[in-house]
C-alpha positions as CSV (number, residue, x, y, z in Angstrom):
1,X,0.0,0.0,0.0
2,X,1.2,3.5,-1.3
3,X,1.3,6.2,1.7
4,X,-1.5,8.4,1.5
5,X,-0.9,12.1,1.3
6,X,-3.4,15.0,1.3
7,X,-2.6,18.9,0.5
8,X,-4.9,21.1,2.4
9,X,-4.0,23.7,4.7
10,X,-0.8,22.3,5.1
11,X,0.0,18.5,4.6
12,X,-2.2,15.6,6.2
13,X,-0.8,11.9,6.4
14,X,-3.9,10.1,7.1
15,X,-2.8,7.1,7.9
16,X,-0.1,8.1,10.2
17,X,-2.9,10.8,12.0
18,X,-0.6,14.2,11.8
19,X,-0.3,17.2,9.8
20,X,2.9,18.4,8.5
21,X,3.0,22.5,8.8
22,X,-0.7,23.0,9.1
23,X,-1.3,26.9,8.7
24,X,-4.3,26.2,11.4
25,X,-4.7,24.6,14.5
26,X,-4.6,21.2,14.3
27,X,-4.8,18.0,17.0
28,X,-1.9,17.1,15.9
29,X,1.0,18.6,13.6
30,X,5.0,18.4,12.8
31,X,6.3,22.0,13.0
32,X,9.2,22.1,10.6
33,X,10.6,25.5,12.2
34,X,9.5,28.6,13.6
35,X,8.5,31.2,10.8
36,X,5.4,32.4,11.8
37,X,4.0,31.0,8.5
38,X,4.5,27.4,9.4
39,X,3.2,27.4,13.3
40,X,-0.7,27.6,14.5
41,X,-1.9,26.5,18.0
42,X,-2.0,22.9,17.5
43,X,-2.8,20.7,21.0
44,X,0.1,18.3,19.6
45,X,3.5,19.6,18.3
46,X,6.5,17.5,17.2
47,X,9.5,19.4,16.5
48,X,13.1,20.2,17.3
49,X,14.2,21.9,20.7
50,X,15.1,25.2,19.2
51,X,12.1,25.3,17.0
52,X,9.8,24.2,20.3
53,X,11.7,27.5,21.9
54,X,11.5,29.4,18.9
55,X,8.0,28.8,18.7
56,X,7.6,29.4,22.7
57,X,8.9,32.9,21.8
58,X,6.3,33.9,18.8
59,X,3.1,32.1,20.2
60,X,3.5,32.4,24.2
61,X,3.0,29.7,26.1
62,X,0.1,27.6,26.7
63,X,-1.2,24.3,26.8
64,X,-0.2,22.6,23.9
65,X,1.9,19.0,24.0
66,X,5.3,19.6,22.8
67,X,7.1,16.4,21.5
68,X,10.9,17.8,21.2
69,X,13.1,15.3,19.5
70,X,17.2,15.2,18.9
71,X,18.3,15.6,15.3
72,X,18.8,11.9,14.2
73,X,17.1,10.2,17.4
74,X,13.8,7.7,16.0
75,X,11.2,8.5,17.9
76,X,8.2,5.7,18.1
77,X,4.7,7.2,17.4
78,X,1.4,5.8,17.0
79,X,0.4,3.4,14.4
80,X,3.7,1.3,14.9
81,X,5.5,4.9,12.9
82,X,8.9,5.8,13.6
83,X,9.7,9.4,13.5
84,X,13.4,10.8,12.6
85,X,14.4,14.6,12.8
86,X,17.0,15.6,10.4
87,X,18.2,19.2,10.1
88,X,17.0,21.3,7.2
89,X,19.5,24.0,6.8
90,X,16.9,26.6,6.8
91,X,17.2,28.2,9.8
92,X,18.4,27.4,13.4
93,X,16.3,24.5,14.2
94,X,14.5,24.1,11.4
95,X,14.2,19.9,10.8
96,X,12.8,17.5,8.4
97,X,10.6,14.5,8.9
98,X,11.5,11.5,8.5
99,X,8.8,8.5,8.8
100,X,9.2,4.6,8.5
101,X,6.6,1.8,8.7
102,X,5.4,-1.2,6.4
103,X,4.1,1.7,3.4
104,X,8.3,2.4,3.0
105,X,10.2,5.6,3.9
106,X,8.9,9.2,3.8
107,X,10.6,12.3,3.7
108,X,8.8,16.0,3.9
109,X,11.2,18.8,3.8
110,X,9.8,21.8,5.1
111,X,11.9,24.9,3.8
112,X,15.6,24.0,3.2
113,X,18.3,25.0,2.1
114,X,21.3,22.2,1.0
115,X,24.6,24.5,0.8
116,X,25.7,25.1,4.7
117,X,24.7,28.4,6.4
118,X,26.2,30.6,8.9
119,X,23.7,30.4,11.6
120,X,22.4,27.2,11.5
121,X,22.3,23.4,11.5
122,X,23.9,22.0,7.8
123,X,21.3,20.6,5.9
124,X,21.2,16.3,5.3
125,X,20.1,14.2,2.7
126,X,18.8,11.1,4.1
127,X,17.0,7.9,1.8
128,X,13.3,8.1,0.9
129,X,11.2,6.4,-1.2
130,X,9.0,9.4,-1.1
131,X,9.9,12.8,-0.8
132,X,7.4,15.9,-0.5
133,X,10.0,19.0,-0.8
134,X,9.5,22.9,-0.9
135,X,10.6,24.5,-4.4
136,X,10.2,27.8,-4.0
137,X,13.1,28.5,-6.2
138,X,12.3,25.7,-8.8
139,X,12.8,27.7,-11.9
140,X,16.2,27.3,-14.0
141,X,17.3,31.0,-13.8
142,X,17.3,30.8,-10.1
143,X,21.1,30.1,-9.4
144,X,22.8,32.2,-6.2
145,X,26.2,33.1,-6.4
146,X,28.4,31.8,-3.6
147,X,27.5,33.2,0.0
148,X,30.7,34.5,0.6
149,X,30.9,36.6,-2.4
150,X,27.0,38.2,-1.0
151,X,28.1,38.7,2.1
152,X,31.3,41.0,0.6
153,X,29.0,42.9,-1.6
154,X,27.1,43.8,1.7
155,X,30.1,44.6,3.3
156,X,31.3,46.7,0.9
157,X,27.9,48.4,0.6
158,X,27.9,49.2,4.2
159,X,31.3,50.6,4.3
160,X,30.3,53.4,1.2
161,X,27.4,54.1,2.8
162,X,28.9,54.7,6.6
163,X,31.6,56.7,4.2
164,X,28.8,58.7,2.7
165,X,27.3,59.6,6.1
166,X,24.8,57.9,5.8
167,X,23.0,54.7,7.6
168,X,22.9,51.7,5.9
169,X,20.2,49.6,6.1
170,X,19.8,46.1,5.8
171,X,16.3,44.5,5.6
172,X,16.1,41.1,6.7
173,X,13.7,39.1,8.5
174,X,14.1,38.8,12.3
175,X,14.5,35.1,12.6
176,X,16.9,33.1,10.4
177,X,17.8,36.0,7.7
178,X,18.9,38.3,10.2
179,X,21.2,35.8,12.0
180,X,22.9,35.2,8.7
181,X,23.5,38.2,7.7
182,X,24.3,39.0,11.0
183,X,27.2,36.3,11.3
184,X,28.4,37.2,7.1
185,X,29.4,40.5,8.6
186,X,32.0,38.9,11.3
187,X,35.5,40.3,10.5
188,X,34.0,43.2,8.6
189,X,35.1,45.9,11.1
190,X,31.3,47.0,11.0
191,X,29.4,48.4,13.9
192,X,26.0,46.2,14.1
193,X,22.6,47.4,15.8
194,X,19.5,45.5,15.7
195,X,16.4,46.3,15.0
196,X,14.0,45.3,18.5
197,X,12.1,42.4,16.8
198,X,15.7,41.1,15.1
199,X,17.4,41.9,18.4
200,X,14.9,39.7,20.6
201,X,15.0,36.7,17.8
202,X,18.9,37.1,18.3
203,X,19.1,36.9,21.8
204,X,17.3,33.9,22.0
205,X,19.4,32.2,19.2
206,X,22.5,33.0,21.4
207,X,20.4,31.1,24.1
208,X,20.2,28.0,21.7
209,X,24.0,27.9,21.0
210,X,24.5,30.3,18.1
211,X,27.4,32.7,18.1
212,X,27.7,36.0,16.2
213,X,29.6,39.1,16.0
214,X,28.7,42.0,18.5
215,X,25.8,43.6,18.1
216,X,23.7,46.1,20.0
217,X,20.0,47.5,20.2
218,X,19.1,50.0,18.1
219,X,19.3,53.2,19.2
220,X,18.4,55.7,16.4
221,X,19.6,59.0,18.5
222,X,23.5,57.4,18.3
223,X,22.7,55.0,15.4
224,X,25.4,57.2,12.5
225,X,28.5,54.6,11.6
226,X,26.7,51.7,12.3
227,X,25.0,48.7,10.1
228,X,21.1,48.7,10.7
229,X,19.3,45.0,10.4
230,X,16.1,44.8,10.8
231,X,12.7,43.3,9.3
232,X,11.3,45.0,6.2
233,X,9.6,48.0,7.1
234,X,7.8,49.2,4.1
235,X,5.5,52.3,5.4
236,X,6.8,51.7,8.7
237,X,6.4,55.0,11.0
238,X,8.3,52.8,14.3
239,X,12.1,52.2,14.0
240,X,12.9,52.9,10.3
241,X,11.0,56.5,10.1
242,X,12.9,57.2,13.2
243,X,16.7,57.1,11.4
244,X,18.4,59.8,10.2
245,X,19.3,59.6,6.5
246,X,19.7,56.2,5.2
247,X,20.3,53.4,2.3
248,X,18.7,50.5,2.2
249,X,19.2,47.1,1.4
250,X,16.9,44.2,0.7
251,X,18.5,40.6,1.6
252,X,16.7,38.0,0.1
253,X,16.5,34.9,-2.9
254,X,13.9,36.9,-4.9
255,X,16.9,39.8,-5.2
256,X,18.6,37.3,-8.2
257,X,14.8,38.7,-9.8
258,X,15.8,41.5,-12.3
259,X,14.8,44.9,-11.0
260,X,14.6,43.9,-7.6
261,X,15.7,46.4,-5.2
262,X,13.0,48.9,-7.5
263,X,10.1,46.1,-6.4
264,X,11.4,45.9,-3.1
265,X,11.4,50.1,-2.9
266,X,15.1,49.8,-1.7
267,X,18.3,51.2,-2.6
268,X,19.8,47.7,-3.4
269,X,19.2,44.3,-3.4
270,X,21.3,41.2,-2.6
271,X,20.5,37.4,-3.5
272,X,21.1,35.5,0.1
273,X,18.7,33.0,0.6
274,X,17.5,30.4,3.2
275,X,16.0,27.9,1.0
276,X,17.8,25.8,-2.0
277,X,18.1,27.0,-5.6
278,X,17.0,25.3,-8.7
279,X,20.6,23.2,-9.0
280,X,20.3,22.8,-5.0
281,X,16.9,21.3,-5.5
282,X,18.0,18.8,-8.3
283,X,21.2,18.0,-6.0
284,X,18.7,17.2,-3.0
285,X,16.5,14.9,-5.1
286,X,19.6,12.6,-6.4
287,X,20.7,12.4,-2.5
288,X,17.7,11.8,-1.3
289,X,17.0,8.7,-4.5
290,X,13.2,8.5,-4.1
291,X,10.7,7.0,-6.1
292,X,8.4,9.4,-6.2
293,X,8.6,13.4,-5.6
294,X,5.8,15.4,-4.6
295,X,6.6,19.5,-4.8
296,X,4.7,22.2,-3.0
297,X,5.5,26.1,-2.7
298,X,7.0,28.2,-5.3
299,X,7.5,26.8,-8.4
300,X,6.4,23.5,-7.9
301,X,4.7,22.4,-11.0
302,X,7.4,23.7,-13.1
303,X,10.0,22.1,-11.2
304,X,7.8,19.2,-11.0
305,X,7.8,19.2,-15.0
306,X,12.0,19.4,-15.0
307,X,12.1,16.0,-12.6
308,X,9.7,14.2,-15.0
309,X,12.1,15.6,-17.8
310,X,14.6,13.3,-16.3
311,X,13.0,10.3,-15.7
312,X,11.7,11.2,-12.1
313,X,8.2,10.6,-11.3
314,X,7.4,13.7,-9.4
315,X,3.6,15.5,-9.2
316,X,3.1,19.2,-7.6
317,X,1.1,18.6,-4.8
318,X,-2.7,19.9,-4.6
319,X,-1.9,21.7,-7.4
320,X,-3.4,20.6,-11.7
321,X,-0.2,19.2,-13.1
322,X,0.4,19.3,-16.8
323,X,0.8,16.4,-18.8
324,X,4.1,16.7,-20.9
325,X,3.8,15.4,-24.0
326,X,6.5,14.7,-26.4
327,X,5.4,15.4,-30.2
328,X,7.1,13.0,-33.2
């Protein structure tokens, strides 16, 4: 018997009685990491430790079940299921899930990200004979230069801006994007504050383990010749209005998009990402040897359509899938 899988707000694994990354509350649901897209008030929660004190931080507490479980420890569930946490490489935390019983091997990725990051847990490939993965950057054209050359151009955009007398800027997300570009900037010589929701995510990511370069609170009364990260703030009238003259900086995948930083209403735009790009994806499947792919986010009948190309049977999940016909 095939393993039954269901795409509606979030995953659902009937026969194993959980939902993977429900965007609702749920009686029971895996919790692949703690972006505030990917977590709800479910009464059952299986995740990581970080992500379960990630979570803790966003949501509060209450009286929700929290099944942590150690990267690489099986963990029995019901329905004689065995349940394995493997890192994701997304962000600090972030995990996949693993599941074994008599229907074979399943892996569901959450967000990933294969090459290694700076703040976080290096992604791994384990065997599947299923595999539901993210593709959010499952077109071709989507290729990001190496991470250390980003994190230079940043640098180097900071430095001419500070030189300018102005205040550069850097718009990144408070948990997982900020931390990276947080620890790319170690050895620059640059003066870091932190924008208060970036600053709270970071503190408790030094709580976990993580290490990064100093940083302070943002003050914007002494903020002149430092680097500013913080969330994007588009019509924000809190922290950013309150700057003195300043550049800013988008940090994100979608920056490798032609006219980016115009879209993004920034001054520039760099392409640092937390989740794999097209080649990444392609390099995950061949690790990970399944028989069957299902893609979800993104671009994930078109990437879908590429694995087919090459002799993968792969389907985008919840989503019409094109038949590809080859013509004589």
């Amino acid at each position: 018997m095939a393993w039954e899988i269901e795409s509606r707000d979030g995953v659902w694994l009937p026969q194993a009685g959980w939902w993977l990354d429900a965007k609702t509350g749920k009686e029971r649901c895996f919790v692949s990491h703690a972006h505030s897209d990917h977590i709800a008030r479910h009464r059952t929660v299986l995740c990581s430790p970080a992500t379960a004190r990630l979570m803790a931080e966003r949501l509060g507490t209450s009286r929700r079940e929290v099944l942590t479980q150690p990267f690489g420890e099986p963990h029995r569930l019901e329905f004689d299921l065995e349940a394995t946490l493997h890192p994701a490489g997304h962000i600090l935390g972030s995990s996949q899930l693993l599941l074994e019983n008599e229907h074979g091997r399943l892996l569901f990725t959450g967000d990933f990200k294969l090459k290694p990051g700076l703040s976080c847990e290096p992604c791994a490939t384990p065997r599947a004979d299923v595999l539901i993965m993210e593709t959010t950057f499952g077109l071709r054209h989507y290729s990001f230069p190496p991470a250390e050359e980003t994190h230079r151009r940043i640098a180097e955009f900071c430095r001419e801006t500070i030189a300018a007398r102005e205040v550069p800027v850097l718009f990144a997300y408070s948990l997982g994007k900020t931390q990276e570009v947080l620890a790319g900037l170690r050895g620059a010589g640059l003066a870091i504050m932190l924008a208060p929701a970036s600053f709270k995510m970071t503190r408790v990511c030094e709580e976990l383990g993580a290490s990064f370069p100093d940083y302070s609170l943002l003050d914007p009364r002494s903020c002149a010749g430092h680097v500013v990260i913080g969330p994007p703030a588009y019509g924000d009238d809190g922290w950013l209005s309150a700057l003195p003259k300043c550049r800013t900086a988008m940090v994100s995948g979608w920056a490798a998009d032609p006219g980016a930083a115009y879209r993004f209403r920034a001054d520039a735009a760099f392409p640092l990402s937390d989740h794999a790009d097209h080649a990444d994806l392609l390099a995950f499947v061949r690790a990970v040897n399944p028989s069957r792919v299902f893609t979800m986010h993104g671009f994930a009948r078109e990437f879908a359509s590429d694995l087919r190309a090459l002799g993968i049977e792969a389907w985008a999940l919840g989503l019409p899938n094109q038949l590809d016909l080859k013509l004589e």
